[in-house]
Phi, psi and omega in degrees: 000104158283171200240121167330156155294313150291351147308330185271312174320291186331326197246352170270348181255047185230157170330310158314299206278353178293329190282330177292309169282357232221306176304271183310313189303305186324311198301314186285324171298338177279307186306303185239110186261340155215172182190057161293123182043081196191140195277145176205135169222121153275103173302128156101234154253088193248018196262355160271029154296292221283330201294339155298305177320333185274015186271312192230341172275193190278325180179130190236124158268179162205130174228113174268160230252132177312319184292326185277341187084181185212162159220148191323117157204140017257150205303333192210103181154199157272158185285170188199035171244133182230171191244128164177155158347137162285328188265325177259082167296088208307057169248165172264146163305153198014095181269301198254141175261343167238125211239129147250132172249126175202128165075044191181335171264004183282295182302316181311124185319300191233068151316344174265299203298326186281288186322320181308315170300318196271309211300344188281296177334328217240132179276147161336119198082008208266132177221168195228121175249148183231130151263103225212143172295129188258127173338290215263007183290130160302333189304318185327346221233325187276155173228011156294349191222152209283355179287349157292002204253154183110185145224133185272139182273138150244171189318324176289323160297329189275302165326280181316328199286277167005277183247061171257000194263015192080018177236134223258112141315109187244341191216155178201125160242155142289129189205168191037093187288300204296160212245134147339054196227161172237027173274105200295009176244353146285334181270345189268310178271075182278331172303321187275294173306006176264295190299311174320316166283306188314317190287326180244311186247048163327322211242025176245011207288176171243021178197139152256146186232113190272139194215123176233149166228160206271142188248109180289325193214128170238175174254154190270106175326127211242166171230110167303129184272082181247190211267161185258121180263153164278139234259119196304137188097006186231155189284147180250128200283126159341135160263163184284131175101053174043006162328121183294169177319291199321306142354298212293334201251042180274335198130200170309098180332157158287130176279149201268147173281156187307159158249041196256154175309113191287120169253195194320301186302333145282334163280013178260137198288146174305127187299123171278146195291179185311125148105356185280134205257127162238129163241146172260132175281161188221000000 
């Protein structure tokens, strides 16, 4: 389920989300402390994000998911938002040097097919910050905020998507402590519940923040070639006629003698040659 685009402007122009955003942005100026001369595309509702960045990079987009709708940003310049397929992007390979993903792989129809996009997207080396509700989180839980929406991830679900989509998890934060609430002596201290949860409730946080790089070549899992055991717990079948165990694996039986009576002419021994010796053992 996506959230209008104005629904989404709506819930950033409120306490909460003033409060919410004030949080991620702190957390993404520490991951990407810069992005001097360097392509930055932001996925999903990432343009209240985007706006430190345009200061030093090279060139900064935002592309919103066709369901959500898109509206002019920034509000003053030329626009530099564009509306498309989450799964089709109109970019050329490796465009970009940086991806923020927020508010779109939770929702998104096909998460390997989006992951699939940025990994196209994205120049060697290239990295992707992702923002996604963290499973044990409360925001995960509330459905006043677009953080109810969804499936909420934990690290390890997040970590595997990644990297099956070719993109190797090099950094991982917990971040936003402060509980869903619009009750103002909880939004004034946010600062305290943030150092309070890292420190004390690490696993209540309401957003995890994933950090990837694009991986060009991976090697291909190999299965060791070891000696083969026998599987403990299954019966080993008697061999037939009392043959011991030991026996049983020598090889082929032996074909069984006739069982017809043998006669005189036959029990008579073969003429032996000229000059031939019989010894007997003794």
């Amino acid at each position: 389920m996506h959230l209008d685009v104005g629904e989404l402007n709506a819930f950033y122009g409120t306490p909460l989300g003033r409060t919410a955003r004030g949080v991620i942005a702190g957390e993404l100026s520490q991951m990407w402390p810069t992005a001097r001369a360097e392509r930055v595309l932001g996925l999903g509702h990432a343009t209240p994000y985007l706006p430190p960045f345009m200061a030093e990079a090279e060139r900064v987009c935002a592309i919103m998911p066709a369901v959500e709708g898109i509206t002019r940003w920034p509000s003053d310049g030329p626009n530099q938002a564009a509306l498309a397929y989450e799964d089709h992007l109109p970019l050329p390979d490796n465009s970009f040097d940086k991806v923020l993903l927020i508010h779109l792989l939770e929702v998104t129809r096909d998460p390997h097919a989006l992951l699939r996009e940025v990994w196209r997207v994205l120049m060697p080396q290239g990295q992707l910050i992702v923002f996604v509700p963290y499973r044990s989180g409360a925001w995960a839980r509330t459905d006043g905020t677009p953080f109810g929406l969804g499936r909420p991830f934990s690290r390890k679900q997040l970590a595997a998507l990644l990297s099956d989509a070719g993109l190797e998890p090099c950094a991982e934060r917990r971040l936003l402590y402060v509980p869903p609430s619009r009750r103002r002596f909880i939004l004034g201290s946010t600062r305290a519940w943030e150092e309070f949860g890292r420190a004390v409730l690490p696993r209540f946080a309401g957003l995890v923040a994933m950090e990837a790089k694009k991986v060009m070549v991976r090697g291909i899992p190999v299965k060791p070639r070891g000696l083969r055991f026998a599987v403990p717990g299954l019966a080993v079948p008697k061999p037939v006629g009392g043959v011991s165990a030991s026996r049983a694996f020598e090889g082929p039986a032996k074909m069984p003698r006739h069982s017809h009576r043998v006669s005189a002419a036959e029990r008579t021994p073969l003429a032996r040659p000229k000059g031939s010796k019989t010894t007997r053992a003794r």
